[in-house]
N, C-alpha and C positions, 0 to 999 in steps of 0.2 A: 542720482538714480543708478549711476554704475557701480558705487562704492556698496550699495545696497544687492545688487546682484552675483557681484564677486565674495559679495560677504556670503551669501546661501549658497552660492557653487562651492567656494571653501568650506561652508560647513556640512554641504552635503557629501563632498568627497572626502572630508575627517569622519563622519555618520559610516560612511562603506567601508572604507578604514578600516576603522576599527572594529563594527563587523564580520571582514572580514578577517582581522588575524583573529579571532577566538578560537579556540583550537576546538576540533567537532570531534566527539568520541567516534573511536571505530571498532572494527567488531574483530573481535583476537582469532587467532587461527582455533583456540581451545575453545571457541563458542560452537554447542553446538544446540541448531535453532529446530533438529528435529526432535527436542526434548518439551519442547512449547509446546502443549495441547492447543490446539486448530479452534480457532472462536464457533461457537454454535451459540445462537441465539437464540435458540428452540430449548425448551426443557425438559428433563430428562424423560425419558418413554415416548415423547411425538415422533423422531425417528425411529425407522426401524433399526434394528441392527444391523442388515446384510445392505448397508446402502449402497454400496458400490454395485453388489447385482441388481439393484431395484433401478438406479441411475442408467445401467446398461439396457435392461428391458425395454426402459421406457424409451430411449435411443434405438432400440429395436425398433421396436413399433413407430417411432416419427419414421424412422426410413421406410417403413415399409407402408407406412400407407401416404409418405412423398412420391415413391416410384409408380403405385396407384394411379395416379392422375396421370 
């Protein structure tokens, strides 16, 4: 029974191992990520176009009818 147990601790600590030396890409100082267009799930024409003032309005108005009550 212990020959059994140290056999899967050994193998799961050579599983992490190895693992963990895989080398992980990383992101170069020359990447630059503000060049990604911004996922939108919605298709084209459902947003307005001036969303950032439409998002703000709408911020407007929850504050102002929070302070209300």
């Amino acid at each position: 029974m212990r020959r059994h147990s140290s056999a899967f601790v050994t193998a799961g600590l050579a599983t992490a191992l190895g693992i963990l030396s895989v080398p992980q890409p990383a992101l170069s100082d020359d990447t630059n990520l503000s060049t990604v267009p911004a996922y939108n799930l919605y298709p084209p024409g459902i947003l307005p176009s001036d969303l950032d003032s439409e998002i703000a309005r709408v911020r407007r108005e929850v504050q102002s009818s929070s302070t209300r009550r």
